[in-house]
C-alpha positions in Angstrom: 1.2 26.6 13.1 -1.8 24.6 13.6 -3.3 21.4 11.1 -6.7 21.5 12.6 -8.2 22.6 9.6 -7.8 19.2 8.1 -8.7 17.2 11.8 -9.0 13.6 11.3 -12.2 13.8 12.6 -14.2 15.4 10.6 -12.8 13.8 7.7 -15.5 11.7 5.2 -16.0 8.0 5.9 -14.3 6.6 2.8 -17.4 4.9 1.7 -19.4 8.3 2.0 -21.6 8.8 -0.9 -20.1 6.3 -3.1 -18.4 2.9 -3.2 -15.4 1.9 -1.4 -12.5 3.6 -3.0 -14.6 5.6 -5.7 -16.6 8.7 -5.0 -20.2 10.8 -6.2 -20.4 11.8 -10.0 -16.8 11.3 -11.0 -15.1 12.0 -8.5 -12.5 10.2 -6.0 -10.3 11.0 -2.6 -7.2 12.3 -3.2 -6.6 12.6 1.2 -9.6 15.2 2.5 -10.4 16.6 -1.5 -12.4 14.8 -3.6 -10.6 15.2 -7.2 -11.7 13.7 -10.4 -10.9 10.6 -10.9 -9.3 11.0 -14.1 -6.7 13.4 -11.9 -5.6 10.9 -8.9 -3.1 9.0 -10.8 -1.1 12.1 -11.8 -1.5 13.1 -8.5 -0.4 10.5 -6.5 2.4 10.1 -9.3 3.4 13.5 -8.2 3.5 12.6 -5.0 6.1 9.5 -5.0 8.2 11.3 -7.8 8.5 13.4 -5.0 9.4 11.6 -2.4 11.4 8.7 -3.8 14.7 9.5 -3.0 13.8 10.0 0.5 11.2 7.0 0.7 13.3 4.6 3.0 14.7 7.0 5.2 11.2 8.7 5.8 9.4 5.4 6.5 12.3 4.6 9.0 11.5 7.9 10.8 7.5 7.9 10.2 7.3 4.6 11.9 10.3 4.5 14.2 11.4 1.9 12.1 8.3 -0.3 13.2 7.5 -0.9 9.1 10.5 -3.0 9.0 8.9 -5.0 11.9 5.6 -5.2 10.1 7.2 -6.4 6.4 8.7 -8.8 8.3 5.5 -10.3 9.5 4.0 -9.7 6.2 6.8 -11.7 4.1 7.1 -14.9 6.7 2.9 -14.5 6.3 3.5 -15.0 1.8 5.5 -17.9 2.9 8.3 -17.8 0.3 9.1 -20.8 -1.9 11.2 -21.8 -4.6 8.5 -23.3 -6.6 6.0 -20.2 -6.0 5.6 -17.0 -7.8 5.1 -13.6 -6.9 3.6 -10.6 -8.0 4.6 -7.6 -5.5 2.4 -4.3 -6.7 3.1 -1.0 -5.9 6.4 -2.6 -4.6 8.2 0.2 -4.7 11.7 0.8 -3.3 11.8 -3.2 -2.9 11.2 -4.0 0.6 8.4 -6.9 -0.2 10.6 -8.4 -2.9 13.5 -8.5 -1.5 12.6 -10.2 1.7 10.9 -12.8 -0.5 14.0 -13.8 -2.5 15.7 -13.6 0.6 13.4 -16.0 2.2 13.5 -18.4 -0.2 10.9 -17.9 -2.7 10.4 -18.2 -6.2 10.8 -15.7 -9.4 9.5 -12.3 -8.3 8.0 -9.7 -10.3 8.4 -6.1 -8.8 6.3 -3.8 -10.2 4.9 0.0 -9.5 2.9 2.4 -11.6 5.7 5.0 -10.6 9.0 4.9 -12.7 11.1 6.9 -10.0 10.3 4.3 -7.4 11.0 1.4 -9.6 14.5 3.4 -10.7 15.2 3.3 -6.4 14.2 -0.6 -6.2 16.5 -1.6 -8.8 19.5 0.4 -7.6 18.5 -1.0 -4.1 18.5 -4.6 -5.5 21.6 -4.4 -7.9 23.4 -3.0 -4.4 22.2 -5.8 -2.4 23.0 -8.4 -5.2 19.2 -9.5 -5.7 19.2 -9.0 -9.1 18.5 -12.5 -10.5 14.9 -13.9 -10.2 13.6 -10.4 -10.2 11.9 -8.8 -12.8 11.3 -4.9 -12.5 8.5 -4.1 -14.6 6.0 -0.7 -14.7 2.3 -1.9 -13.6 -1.1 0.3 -13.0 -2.3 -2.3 -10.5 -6.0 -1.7 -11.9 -5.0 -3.2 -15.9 -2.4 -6.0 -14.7 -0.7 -6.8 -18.1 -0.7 -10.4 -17.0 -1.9 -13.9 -18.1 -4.8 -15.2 -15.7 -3.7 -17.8 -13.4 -0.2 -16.9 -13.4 1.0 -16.2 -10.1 1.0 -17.7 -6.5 1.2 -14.7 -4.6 -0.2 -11.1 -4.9 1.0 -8.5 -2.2 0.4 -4.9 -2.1 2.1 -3.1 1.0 1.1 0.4 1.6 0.0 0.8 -2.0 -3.6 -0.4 -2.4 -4.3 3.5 -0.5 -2.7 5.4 -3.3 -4.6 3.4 -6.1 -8.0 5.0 -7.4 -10.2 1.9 -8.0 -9.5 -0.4 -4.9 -11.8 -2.8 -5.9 -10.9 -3.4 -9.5 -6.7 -3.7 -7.7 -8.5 -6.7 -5.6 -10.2 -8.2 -8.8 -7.4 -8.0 -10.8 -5.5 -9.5 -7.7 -7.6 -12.5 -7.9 -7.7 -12.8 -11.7 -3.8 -13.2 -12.0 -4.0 -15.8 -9.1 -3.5 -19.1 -9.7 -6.2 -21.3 -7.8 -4.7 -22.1 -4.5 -3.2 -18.9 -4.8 -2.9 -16.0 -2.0 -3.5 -12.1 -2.0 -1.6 -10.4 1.1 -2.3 -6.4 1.8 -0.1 -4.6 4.0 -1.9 -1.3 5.1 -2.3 1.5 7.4 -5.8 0.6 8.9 -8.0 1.8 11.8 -6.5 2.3 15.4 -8.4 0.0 17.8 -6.3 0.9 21.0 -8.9 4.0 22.1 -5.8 5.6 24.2 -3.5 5.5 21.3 -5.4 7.4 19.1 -5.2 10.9 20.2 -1.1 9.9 20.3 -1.4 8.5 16.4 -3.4 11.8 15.0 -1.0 14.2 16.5 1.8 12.2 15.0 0.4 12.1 11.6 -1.0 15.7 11.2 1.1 17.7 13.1 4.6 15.9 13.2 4.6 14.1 9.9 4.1 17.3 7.5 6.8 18.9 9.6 9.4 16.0 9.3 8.0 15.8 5.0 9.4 19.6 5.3 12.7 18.6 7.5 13.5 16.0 5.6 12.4 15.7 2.4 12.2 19.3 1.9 8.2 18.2 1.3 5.4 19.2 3.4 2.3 18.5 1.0 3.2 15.0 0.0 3.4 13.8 3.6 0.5 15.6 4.5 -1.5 13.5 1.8 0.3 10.3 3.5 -0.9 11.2 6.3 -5.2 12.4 5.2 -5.0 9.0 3.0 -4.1 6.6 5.4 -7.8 8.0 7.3 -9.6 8.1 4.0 -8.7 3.9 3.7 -11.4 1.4 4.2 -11.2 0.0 7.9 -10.4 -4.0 8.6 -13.9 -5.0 8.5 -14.9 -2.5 5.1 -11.6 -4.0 3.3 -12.3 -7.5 3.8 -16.0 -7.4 2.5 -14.5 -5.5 -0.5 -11.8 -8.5 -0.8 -15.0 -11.0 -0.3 -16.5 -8.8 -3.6 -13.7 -8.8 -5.3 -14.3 -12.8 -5.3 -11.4 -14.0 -3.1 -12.1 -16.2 -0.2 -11.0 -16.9 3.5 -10.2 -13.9 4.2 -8.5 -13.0 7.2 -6.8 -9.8 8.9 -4.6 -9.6 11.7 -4.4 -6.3 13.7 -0.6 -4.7 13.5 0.7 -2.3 16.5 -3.2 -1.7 17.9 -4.3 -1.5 14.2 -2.2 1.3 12.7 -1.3 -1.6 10.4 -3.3 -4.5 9.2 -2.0 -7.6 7.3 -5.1 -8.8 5.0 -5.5 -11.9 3.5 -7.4 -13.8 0.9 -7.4 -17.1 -1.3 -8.3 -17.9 -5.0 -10.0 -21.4 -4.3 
């Protein structure tokens, strides 16, 4: 059984038509179909209710484990503290968080618009003991319910591709910021090794659903992993968004040939 009906290549340029993470006369990406944008949030909810008992163990075998590698990079790059604070959206089973507290850092606030992934993260912390200094708390990362100026840090890690407004995610990044303070992204980005591209798209469209199916008894959800990691902004189309979105010195660092990038910005 054949994916080619939804090759990567001939899928849209995310910015097609519309702004960056938003598309023509209501409408917004949900992988290859544009859907209202009053649907995606269900939709994507859908999706992770879906596949949250089987999160972890499907990133393990989507990557080959390499995610763990990358969050590593990613949490040494936040630079955990005991006198900073961080916000981790769409955080998820934990991963961000808990390498934070582990390294040292301050109070964390982990926080995802799904419940069934939060329910996961605070199993996973109250197993691992990292209860204390973690708050678990239900966030849409476009309306943070918090103070400006309250925060150090802002990560997202494989999140900000799930959320329907990307720009209004960085804005409200930067509100919540306290000056001196630093947004990190984590994301599937654009493959910049020409030979390892051929490699990546078989993986992701014909492999991935397969293993969604295998595994998670869930071809469809992985199959949208796979269509919205391609429908993301590039490096270069993410950090101008970031510069729009008013933070500063922004920086990305290419992650395995670019199927990750780390992204960085400041509130000066």
């Amino acid at each position: 059984m054949s994916d080619n009906s939804h090759h990567p290549h001939s899928a849209p340029s995310p910015s097609a038509g519309a702004a960056p993470g938003g598309g023509p006369s209501g409408t917004t990406d949900f992988g290859f179909r544009d859907v209202p944008v009053t649907e995606k949030k269900s939709m994507v909810r859908q999706v992770f209710d879906s596949v949250a008992g089987k999160y972890d163990v499907m990133n393990d075998v989507m990557s080959l484990g390499i995610h763990r590698a990358w969050k590593k990079i990613f949490v040494t790059e936040l630079g955990p503290h005991p006198d900073l604070r961080l916000l981790d959206l769409a955080g998820g089973t934990g991963d961000i968080s808990f390498g934070w507290l582990r390294g040292g850092g301050g109070p964390a606030i982990l926080s995802d618009i799904n419940v069934s992934m939060l329910a996961v993260g605070r199993d996973r912390a109250l197993s691992r003991g990292l209860v204390s200094g973690l708050n678990f708390v239900a966030v849409d990362a476009e309306a943070i319910p918090i103070a400006d100026c309250s925060v150090d840090r802002v990560s997202i890690a494989f999140g900000l591709r799930n959320c329907t407004d990307k720009l209004q995610v960085l804005r409200e990044a930067r509100r919540v910021l306290r000056p001196g303070g630093r947004f990190l992204c984590l994301e599937f980005s654009r493959v910049q090794v020409a030979a390892l591209a051929p490699v990546y798209d078989a993986w992701s469209f014909q492999v991935l659903p397969r293993m969604g199916a295998a595994i998670a008894g869930d071809r469809e959800s992985y199959q949208y992993l796979a269509e919205s990691i391609r429908m993301f902004p590039d490096q270069e189309t993410l950090a101008e968004m970031m510069r729009e979105a008013g933070l500063e010195r922004v920086t990305y660092q290419n992650l395995s040939g670019g199927i990750a990038a780390i992204h960085s910005g400041w509130r000066i």
